[in-house]
C-alpha positions as CSV (number, residue, x, y, z in Angstrom):
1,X,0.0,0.0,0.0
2,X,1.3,3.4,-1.0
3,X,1.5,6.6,1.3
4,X,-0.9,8.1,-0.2
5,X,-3.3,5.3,0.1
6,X,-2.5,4.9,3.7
7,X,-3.3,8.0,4.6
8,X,-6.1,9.3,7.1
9,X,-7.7,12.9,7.2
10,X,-9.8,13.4,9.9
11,X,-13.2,15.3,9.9
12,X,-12.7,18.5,12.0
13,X,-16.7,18.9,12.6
14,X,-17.4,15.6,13.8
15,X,-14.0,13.6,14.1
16,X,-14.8,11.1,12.0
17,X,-11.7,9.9,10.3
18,X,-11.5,9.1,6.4
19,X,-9.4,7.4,3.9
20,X,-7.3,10.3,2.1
21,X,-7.5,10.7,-1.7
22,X,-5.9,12.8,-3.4
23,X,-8.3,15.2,-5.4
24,X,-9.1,16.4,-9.2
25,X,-8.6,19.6,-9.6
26,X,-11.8,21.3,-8.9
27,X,-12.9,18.6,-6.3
28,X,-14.2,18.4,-3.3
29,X,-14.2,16.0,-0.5
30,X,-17.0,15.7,2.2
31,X,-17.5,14.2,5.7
32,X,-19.7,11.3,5.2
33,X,-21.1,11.8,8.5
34,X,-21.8,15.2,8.8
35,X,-21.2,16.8,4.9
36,X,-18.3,19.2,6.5
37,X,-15.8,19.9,4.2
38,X,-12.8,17.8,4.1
39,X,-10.6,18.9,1.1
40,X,-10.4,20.4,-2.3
41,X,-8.9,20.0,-5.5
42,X,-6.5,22.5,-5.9
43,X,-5.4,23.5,-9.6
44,X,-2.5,25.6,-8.5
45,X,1.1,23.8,-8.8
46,X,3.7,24.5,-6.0
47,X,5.9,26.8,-8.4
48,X,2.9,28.6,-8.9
49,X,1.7,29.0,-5.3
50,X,5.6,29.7,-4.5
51,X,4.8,32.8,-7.0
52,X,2.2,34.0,-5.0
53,X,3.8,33.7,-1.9
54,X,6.8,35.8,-3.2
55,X,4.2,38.3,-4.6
56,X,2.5,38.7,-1.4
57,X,6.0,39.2,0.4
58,X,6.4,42.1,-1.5
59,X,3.0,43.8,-1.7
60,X,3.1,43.2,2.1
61,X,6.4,45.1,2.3
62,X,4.9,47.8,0.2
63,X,0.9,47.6,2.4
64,X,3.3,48.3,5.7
65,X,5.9,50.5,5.1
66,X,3.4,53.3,3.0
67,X,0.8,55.3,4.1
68,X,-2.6,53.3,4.8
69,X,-4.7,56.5,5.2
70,X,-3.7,60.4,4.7
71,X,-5.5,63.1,6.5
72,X,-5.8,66.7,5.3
73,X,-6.9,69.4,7.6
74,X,-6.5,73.0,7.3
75,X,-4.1,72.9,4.6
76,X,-1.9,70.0,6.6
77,X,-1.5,66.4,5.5
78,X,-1.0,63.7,7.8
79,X,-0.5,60.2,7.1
80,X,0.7,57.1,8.7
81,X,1.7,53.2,8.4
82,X,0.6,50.4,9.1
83,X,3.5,50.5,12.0
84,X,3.2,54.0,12.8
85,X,-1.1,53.5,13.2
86,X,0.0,50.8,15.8
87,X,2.5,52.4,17.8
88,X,-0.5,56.0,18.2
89,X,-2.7,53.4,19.0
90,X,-0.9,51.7,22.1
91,X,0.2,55.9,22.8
92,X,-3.6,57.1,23.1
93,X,-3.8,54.3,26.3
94,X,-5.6,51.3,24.2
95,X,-2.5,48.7,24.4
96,X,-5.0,45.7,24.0
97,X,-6.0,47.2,20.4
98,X,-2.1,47.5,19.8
99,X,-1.3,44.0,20.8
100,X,-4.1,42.3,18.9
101,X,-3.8,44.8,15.4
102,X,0.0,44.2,15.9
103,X,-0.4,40.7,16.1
104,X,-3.5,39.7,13.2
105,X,-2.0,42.4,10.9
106,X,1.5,42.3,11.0
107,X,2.9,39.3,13.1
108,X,1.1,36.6,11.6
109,X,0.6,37.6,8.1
110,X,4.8,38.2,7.9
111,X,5.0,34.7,10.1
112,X,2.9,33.3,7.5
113,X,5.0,34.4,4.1
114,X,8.0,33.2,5.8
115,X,6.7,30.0,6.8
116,X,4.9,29.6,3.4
117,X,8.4,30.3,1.7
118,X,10.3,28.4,4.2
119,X,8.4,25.4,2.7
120,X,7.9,26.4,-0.8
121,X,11.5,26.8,-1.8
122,X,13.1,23.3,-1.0
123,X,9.7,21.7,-2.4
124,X,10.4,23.5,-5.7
125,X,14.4,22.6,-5.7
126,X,13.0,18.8,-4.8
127,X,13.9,18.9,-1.1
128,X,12.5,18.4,2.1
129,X,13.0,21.9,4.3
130,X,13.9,20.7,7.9
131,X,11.2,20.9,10.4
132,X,8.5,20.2,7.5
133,X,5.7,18.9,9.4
134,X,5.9,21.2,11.9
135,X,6.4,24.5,9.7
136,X,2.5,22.7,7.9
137,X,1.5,22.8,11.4
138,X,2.1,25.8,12.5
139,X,0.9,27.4,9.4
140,X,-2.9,25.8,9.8
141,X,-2.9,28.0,13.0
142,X,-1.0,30.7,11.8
143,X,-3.8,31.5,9.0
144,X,-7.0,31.4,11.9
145,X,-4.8,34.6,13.2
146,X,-4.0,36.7,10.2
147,X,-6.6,38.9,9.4
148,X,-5.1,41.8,7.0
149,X,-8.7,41.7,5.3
150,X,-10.6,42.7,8.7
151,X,-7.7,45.5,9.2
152,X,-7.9,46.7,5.6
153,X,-12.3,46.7,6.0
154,X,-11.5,48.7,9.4
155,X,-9.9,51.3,7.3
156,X,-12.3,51.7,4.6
157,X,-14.9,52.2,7.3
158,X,-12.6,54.6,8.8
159,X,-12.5,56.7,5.5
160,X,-16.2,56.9,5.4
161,X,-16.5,58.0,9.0
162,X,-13.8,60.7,8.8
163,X,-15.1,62.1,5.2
164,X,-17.3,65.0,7.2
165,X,-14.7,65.9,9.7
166,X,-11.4,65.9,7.3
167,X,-10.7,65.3,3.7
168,X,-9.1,61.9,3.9
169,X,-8.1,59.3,1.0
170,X,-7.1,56.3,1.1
171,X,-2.7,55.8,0.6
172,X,-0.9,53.2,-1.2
173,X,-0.6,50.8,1.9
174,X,-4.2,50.2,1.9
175,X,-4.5,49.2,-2.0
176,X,-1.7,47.0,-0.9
177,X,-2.7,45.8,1.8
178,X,-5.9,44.7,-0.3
179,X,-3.8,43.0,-2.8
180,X,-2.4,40.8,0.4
181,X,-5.8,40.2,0.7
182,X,-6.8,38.6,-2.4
183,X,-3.0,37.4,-2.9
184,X,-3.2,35.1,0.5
185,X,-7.0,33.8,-0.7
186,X,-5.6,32.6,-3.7
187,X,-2.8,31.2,-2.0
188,X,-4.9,29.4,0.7
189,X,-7.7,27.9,-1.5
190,X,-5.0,25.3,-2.6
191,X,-5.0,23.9,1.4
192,X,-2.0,22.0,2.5
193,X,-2.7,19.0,2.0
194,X,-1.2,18.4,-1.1
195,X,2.3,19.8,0.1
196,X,2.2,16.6,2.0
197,X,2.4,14.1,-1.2
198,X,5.1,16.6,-2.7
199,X,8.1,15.6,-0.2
């Protein structure tokens, strides 16, 4: 019996546990028991997902180190970073809002590139990257935490609210930072599962 037909994947709704197969591209796999979703046929091949990955590193770079919002008032401009936002924020008193934006919007989207290249690369050059199964691991939890999308909707709201008060438009950062957005959806619709089969 082969590894992949060995495998198990085990329903995260009901704990059921399943034979793996590995998918068609555009594929789906259910939970027998309770219909939950168990996996999908991905049509994206690693060199393409490590594409994305390096894309993302870079639009990140550029969504955190430009301004997200600028603020004109009586003839002055101010705008900040992603960074700079953070650091006013835990200033004004609210160092819970720091630690959480901090953490969903730059912590574990940066831990997640890095992790996602960390794997990608070897894979690609037809290696196994030490620590493999634990860098797969850590990613699953890693993408429950990064939430550039909620950050990015925060700011839009933001510009809507501020509109009567100030003339503010939205900065480079934040098209960025919506490009991150769509950039890790893409990259997550392919799931991990198949990195597995690949080493």
């Amino acid at each position: 019996m082969s590894r992949e037909e060995d495998a198990l994947v085990v329903c995260e709704q009901c704990g059921k546990a399943h034979r793996w197969i590995p998918l068609e591209a555009g594929t789906m796999a259910r939970c027998v028991r309770c219909e939950a979703t168990l996996g999908r046929g991905h049509r994206m091949s690693v060199p393409t997902l490590l594409a994305l990955t390096i894309t993302a590193a870079v639009v990140f770079l550029i969504g955190i180190s430009t301004h997200v919002l600028s603020l004109r008032l009586r003839g002055a401009t101010e705008g900040a970073t992603l960074p700079q936002a953070i650091v006013a924020t835990w200033n004004e008193g609210q160092e819970i809002v720091a630690i959480v934006a901090a953490l969903t919007a730059l912590v574990a989207p940066a831990l997640f590139i890095a992790l996602r290249l960390y794997v990608l690369v070897p894979i690609v050059r037809g290696q196994v990257p030490p620590g493999f199964a634990f860098c797969i691991r850590t990613l699953r939890q890693v993408g429950r935490w990064n939430m550039v999308e909620v950050f990015t909707i925060g700011v839009l709201l933001s510009l809507v609210r501020l509109a009567g008060l100030a003339d503010a438009a939205p900065g480079p950062g934040l098209f960025a930072l919506g490009g991150v957005t769509l950039l890790f959806a893409a990259i997550e619709s392919a799931g991990l599962k198949h990195l597995w089969w690949q080493v």
